[in-house]
C-alpha positions as CSV (number, residue, x, y, z in Angstrom):
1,X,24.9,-7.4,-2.0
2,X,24.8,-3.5,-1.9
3,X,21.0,-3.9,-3.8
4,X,19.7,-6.1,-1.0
5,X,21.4,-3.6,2.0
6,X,19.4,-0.5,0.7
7,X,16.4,-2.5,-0.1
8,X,16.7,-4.2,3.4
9,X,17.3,-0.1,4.6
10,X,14.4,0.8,2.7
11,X,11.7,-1.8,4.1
12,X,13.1,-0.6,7.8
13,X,12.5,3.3,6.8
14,X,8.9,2.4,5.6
15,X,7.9,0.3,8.7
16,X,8.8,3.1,10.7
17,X,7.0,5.6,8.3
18,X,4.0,3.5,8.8
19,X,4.0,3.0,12.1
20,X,4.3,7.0,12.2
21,X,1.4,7.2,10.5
22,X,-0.3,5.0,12.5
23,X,0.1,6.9,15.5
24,X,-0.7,10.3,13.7
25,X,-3.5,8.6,12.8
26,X,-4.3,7.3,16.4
27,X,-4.3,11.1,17.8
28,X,-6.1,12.8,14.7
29,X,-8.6,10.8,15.7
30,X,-8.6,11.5,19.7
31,X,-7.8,15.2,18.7
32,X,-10.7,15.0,15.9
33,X,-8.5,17.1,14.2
34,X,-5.4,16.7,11.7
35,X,-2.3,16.1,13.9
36,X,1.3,15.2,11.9
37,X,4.0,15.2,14.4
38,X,7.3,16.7,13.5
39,X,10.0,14.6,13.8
40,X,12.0,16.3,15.6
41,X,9.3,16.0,18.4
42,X,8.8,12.5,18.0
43,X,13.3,12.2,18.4
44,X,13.2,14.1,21.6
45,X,10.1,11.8,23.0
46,X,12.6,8.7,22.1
47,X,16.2,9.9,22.9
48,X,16.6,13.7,23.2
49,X,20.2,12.6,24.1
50,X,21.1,11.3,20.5
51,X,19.0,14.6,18.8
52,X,21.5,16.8,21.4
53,X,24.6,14.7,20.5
54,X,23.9,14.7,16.6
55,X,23.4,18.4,16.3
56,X,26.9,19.0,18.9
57,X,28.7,16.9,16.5
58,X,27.6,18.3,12.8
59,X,27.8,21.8,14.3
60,X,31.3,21.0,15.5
61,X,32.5,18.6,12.7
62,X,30.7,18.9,9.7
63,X,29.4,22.5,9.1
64,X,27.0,24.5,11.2
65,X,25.8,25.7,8.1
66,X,24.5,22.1,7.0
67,X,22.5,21.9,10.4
68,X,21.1,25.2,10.2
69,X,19.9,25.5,6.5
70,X,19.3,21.2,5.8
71,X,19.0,19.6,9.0
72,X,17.0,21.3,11.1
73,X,14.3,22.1,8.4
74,X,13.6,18.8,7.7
75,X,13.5,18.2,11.5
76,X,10.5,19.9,11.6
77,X,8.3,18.2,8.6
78,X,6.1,15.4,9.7
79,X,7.9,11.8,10.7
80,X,6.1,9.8,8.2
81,X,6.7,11.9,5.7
82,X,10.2,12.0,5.9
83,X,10.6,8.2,6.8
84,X,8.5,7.6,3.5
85,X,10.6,9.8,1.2
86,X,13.7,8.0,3.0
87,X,12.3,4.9,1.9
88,X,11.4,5.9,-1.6
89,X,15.3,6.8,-2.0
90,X,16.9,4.1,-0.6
91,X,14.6,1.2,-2.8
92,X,15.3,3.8,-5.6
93,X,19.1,3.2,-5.2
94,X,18.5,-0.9,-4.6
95,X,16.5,-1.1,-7.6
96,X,16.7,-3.6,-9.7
97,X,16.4,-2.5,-13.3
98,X,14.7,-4.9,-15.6
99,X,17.1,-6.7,-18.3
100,X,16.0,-5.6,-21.9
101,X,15.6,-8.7,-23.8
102,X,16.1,-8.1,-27.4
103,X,14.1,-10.3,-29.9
104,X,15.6,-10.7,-33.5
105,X,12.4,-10.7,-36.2
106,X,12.9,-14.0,-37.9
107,X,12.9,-13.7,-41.7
């Protein structure tokens, strides 16, 4: 049951990494020049609310530290990117690992 959550978490992280791409994509080629938006960027064009109300509540809950030195860094790497790599660890942790099927050598 746990598999089929974080593979079901995974497929959701990758639709949104592509569709981040796609829309990279779309202005790279308006801009005719590379453009990756950070995600932080792209969270405060959706809900800058949520992006104020997350970083209130690790800073006063969990650790500033954490937000400062891990948060906020990967805040500013491209969307996709980190949507992707989300998606790669979640279907990691899902995985299914083949069964070994041992065949005895008849003599």
């Amino acid at each position: 049951m746990f598999r089929f959550l974080f593979r079901l978490a995974a497929m959701f992280a990758l639709a949104v990494s592509v569709i981040m791409a796609v829309l990279d994509a779309t202005r790279s080629v308006a801009a005719s020049a590379l453009v990756m938006t950070p995600l932080k960027t792209s969270w405060l064009a959706v809900s800058p609310d949520t992006l104020a109300a997350t970083e209130n509540f690790m800073r006063a809950n969990v650790s500033p530290y954490l937000w400062d030195r891990i948060v906020d860094p990967v805040l500013y790497l491209p969307g996709f990117a980190v949507f992707a790599g989300l998606a790669l660890v979640l279907y990691a942790i899902g995985h299914r690992p083949r069964r070994r099927i041992r065949h005895l050598a008849a003599s």
